[in-house]
C-alpha positions as CSV (number, residue, x, y, z in Angstrom):
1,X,0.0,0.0,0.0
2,X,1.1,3.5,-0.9
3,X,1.7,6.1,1.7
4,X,-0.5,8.5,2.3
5,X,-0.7,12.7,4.2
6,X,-3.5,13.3,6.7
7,X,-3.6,15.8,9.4
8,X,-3.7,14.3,12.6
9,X,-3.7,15.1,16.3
10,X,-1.6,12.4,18.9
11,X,-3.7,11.4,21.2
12,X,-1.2,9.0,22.7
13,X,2.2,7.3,22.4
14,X,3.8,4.4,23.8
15,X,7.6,3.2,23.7
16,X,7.7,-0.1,21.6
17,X,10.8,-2.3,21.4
18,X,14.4,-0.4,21.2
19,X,13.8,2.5,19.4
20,X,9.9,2.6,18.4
21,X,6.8,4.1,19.6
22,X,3.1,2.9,18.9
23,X,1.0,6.3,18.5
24,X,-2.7,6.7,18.0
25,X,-4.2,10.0,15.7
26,X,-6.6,11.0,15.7
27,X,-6.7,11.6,11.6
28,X,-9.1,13.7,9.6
29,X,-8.9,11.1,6.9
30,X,-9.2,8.1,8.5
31,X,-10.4,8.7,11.6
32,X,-8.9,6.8,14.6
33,X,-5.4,5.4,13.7
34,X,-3.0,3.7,15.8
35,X,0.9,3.5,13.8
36,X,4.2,2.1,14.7
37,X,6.5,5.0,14.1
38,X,9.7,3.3,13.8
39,X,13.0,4.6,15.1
40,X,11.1,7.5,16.6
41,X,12.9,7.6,20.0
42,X,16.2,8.1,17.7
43,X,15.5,9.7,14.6
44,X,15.1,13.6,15.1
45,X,14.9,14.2,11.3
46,X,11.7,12.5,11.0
47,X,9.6,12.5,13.7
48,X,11.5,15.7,15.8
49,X,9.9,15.3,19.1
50,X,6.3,15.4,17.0
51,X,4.7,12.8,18.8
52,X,3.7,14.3,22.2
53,X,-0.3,13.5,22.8
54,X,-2.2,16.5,21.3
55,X,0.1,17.8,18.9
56,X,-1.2,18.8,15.6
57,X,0.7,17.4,13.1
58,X,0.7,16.3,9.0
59,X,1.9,12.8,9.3
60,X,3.4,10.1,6.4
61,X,1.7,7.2,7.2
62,X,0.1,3.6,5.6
63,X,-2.8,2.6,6.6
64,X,-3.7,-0.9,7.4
65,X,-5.9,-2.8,9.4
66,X,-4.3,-3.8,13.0
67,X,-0.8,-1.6,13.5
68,X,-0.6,0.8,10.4
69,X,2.7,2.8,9.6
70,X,3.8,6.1,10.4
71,X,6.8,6.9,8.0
72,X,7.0,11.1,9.3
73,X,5.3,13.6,10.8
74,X,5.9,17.6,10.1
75,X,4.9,19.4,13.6
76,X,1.5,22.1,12.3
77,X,1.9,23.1,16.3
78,X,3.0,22.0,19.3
79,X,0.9,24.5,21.3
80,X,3.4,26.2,23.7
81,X,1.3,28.3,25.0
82,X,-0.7,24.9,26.6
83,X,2.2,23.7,27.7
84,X,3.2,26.2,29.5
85,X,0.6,26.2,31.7
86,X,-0.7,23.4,34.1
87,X,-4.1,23.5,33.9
88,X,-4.5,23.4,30.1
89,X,-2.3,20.8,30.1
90,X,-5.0,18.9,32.0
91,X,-7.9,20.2,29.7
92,X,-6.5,19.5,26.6
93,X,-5.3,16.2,27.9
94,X,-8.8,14.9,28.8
95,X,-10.5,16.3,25.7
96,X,-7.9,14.2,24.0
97,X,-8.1,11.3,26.0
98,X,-12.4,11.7,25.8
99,X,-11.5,11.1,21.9
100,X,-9.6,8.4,22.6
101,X,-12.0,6.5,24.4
102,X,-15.1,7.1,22.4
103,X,-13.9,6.9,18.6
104,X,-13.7,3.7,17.2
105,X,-10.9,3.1,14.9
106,X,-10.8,3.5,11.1
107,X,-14.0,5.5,10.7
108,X,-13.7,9.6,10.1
109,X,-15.5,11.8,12.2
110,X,-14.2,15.4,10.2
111,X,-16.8,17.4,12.5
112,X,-15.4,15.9,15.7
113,X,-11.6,16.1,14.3
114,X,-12.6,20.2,13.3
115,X,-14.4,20.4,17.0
116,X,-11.1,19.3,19.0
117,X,-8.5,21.1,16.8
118,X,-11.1,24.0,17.2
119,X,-10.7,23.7,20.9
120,X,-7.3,23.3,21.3
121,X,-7.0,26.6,19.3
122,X,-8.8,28.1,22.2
123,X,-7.0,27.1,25.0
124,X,-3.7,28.5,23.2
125,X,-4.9,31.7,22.4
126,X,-7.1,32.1,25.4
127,X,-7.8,31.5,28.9
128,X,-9.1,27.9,29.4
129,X,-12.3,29.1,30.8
130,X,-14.6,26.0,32.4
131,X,-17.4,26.6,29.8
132,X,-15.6,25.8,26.8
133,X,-14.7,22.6,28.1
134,X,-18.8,22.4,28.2
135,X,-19.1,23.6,24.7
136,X,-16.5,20.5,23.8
137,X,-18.3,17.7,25.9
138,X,-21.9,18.4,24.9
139,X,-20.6,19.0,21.0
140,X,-18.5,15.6,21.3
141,X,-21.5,13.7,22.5
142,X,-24.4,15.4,19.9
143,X,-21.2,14.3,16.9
144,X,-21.1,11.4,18.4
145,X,-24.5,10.5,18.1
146,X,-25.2,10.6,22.3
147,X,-27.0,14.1,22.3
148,X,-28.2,15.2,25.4
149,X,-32.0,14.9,25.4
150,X,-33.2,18.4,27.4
151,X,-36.8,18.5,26.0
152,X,-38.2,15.1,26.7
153,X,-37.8,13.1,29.9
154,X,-35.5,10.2,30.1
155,X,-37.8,7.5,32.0
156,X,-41.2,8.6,30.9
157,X,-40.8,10.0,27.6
158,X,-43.0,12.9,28.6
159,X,-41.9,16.6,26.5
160,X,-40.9,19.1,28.6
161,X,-41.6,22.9,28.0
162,X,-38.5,25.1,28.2
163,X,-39.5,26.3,32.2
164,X,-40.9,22.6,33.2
165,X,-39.0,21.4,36.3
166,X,-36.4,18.8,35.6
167,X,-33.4,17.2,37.5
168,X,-30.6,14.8,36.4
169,X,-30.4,11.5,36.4
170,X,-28.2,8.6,36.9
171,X,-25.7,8.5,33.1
172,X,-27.0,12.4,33.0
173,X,-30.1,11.2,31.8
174,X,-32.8,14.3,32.3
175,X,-35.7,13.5,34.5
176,X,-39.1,15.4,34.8
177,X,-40.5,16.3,38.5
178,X,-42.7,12.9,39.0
179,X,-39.9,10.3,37.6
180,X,-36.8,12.5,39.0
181,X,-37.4,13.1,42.9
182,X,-34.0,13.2,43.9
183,X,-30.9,14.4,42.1
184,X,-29.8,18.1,40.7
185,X,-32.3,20.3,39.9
186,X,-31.3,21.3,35.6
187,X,-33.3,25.4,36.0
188,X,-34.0,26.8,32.4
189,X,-31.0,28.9,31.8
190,X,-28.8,25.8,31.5
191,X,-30.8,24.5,29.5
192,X,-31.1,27.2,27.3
193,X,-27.2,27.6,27.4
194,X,-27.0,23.7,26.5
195,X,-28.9,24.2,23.3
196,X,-27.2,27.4,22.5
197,X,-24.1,25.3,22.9
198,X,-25.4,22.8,20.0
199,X,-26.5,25.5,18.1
200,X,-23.1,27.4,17.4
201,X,-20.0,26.5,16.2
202,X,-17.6,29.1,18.2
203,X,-16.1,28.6,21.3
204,X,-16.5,31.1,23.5
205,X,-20.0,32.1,22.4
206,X,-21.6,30.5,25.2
207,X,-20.8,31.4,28.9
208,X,-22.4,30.0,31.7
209,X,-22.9,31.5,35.2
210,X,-21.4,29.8,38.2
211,X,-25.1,27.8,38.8
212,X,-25.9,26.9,35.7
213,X,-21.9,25.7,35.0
214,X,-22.3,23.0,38.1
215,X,-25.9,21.9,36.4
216,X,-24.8,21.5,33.3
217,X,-21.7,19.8,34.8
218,X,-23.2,17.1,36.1
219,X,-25.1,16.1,33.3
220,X,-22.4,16.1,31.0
221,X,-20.3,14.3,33.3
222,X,-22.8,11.5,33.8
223,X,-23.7,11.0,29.8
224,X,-20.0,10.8,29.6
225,X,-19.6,8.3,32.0
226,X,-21.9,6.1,31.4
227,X,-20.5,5.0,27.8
228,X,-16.8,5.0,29.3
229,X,-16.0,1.2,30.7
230,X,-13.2,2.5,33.2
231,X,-12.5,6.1,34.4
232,X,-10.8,8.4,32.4
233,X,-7.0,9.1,34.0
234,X,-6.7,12.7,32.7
235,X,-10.1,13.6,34.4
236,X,-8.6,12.2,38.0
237,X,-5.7,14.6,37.3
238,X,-7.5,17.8,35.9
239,X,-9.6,17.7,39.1
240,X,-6.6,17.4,41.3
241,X,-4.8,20.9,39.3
242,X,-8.4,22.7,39.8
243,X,-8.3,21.5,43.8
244,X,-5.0,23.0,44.2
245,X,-5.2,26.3,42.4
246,X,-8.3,26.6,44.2
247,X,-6.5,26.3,47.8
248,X,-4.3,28.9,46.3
249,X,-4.7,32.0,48.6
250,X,-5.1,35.0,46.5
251,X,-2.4,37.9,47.2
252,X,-4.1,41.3,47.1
C-alpha cells in the first residue's frame, strides 16, 4: 500500500521495542489510527519530538488494518502556550483522552476532528475558561451521536416545556418532577445555554454562570460516563490541578 498525508492530532504514544513508539491519531482522513513510528525515539529528522499527545501534526503514514505505519510527521503546532501552563495541560489532555475513548478506529468523524482542533486553538490563544470545556463535551456527545436529550424526559418519555422542572439522572439522563425526585435540579437557563451550545460553532459564544456551569456539569459528566467502561485518568488529574489552584490564597 502506498503512503498517504493526513492531518492528525496524537492522542497517545507508547515506547515499543528499542527505538519505536506505537501512536494513536486522531486523523481527519481516516479517523482513529493507531501506527508504529519506527526509530522515533532516535530519529530527530523525521519525527523531531512530534509525537507528544495532542500535537497537531501532517503525518506520512500507511494505513492498514491492525498496526498501520507512520513513515513522518511535520509538527503544524506543538501548542506552547498549553504547555506552559498546568491547567491546560490537564484540559486539553482529557479532551484528548475523551476522543480516545469514544472513537472507534478506522472510521472519520471530520466534525469531531474540526471540533477538537477547534478547541485546542482556544486554549492556546485564550484562557481555558470552564465553559468551553462544556461547549466540547456536549458537542463531542451530539457528533457522536449521544446528544443530550433536554426537551423530553429520560424515564417517561414525557416533553418538557422550556420552564418545566427537571433534575438529572443517573448516566445524565434528564428527568421530569414525578420520575426525578432526587438528584440536581437542571433550571432553564442551563438548559437554554446547552442548546445554545449545540446551536453554534464558536467557542467562547456561550458562557455560563457559576449555577448553571455546576448543572450543566453534572449532566455532562454523567452522559460521559456512562459509555466509558473505566475512568478516564486525565479527568482524575485535571480535578486534582483545579483543587489545588483553588486552595491557592489569592495575594491582594
Amino acid at each position: 500500500m502506498e503512503a498517504s498525508r493526513s492531518e492528525a492530532i496524537v492522542l497517545g504514544a507508547m515506547d515499543y521495542r528499542e527505538s519505536d513508539r506505537i501512536v494513536t491519531l486522531f486523523t481527519l482522513q481516516h479517523g482513529k489510527v493507531r501506527g508504529v513510528a519506527k526509530g522515533a525515539k532516535r530519529s530527530m529528522r523525521r519525527f523531531g519530538g512530534a509525537l507528544d499527545p495532542f500535537a497537531r501534526l501532517s503525518v506520512e503514514l500507511v494505513v492498514r488494518e491492525g498496526l498501520s505505519s507512520i513513515r513522518g510527521a511535520d509538527i503544524v503546532s506543538l501548542y506552547p502556550r498549553i504547555r506552559a501552563d498546568l491547567r491546560k495541560i490537564g484540559l486539553a489532555g482529557y479532551a484528548v483522552e475523551v476522543a480516545e475513548r469514544f472513537l472507534p478506529d478506522g472510521a472519520p468523524y471530520p466534525r469531531l476532528f474540526r471540533l477538537l482542533t477547534a478547541y485546542l486553538e482556544h486554549l492556546e490563544h485564550g484562557e481555558g475558561e470552564p465553559s468551553a470545556r462544556r461547549f466540547f463535551e456536549a458537542n463531542l456527545l451530539n457528533i457522536l451521536g449521544y446528544r443530550l436529550a433536554l426537551e423530553q424526559c429520560g424515564a417517561c418519555g414525557a416533553e418538557l416545556p422550556p420552564d418545566a422542572p427537571r433534575r438529572c439522572g443517573p448516566a445524565g439522563v434528564v428527568l421530569c418532577a414525578r420520575c426525578g425526585r432526587v438528584g440536581t435540579i437542571i433550571g432553564p437557563e442551563t438548559v437554554r445555554l446547552l442548546g445554545l451550545c449545540l446551536a453554534t460553532g464558536r467557542f467562547g459564544a456561550v458562557a455560563f454562570p457559576p449555577a448553571a456551569l455546576r448543572e450543566a456539569g453534572e449532566l455532562l459528566d454523567g452522559a460521559i460516563a456512562a459509555h466509558l467502561t473505566r475512568p478516564l485518568n486525565s479527568l482524575a488529574f485535571l480535578r486534582q490541578i483545579e483543587a489545588d489552584l483553588a486552595s491557592v490564597p489569592i495575594i491582594p
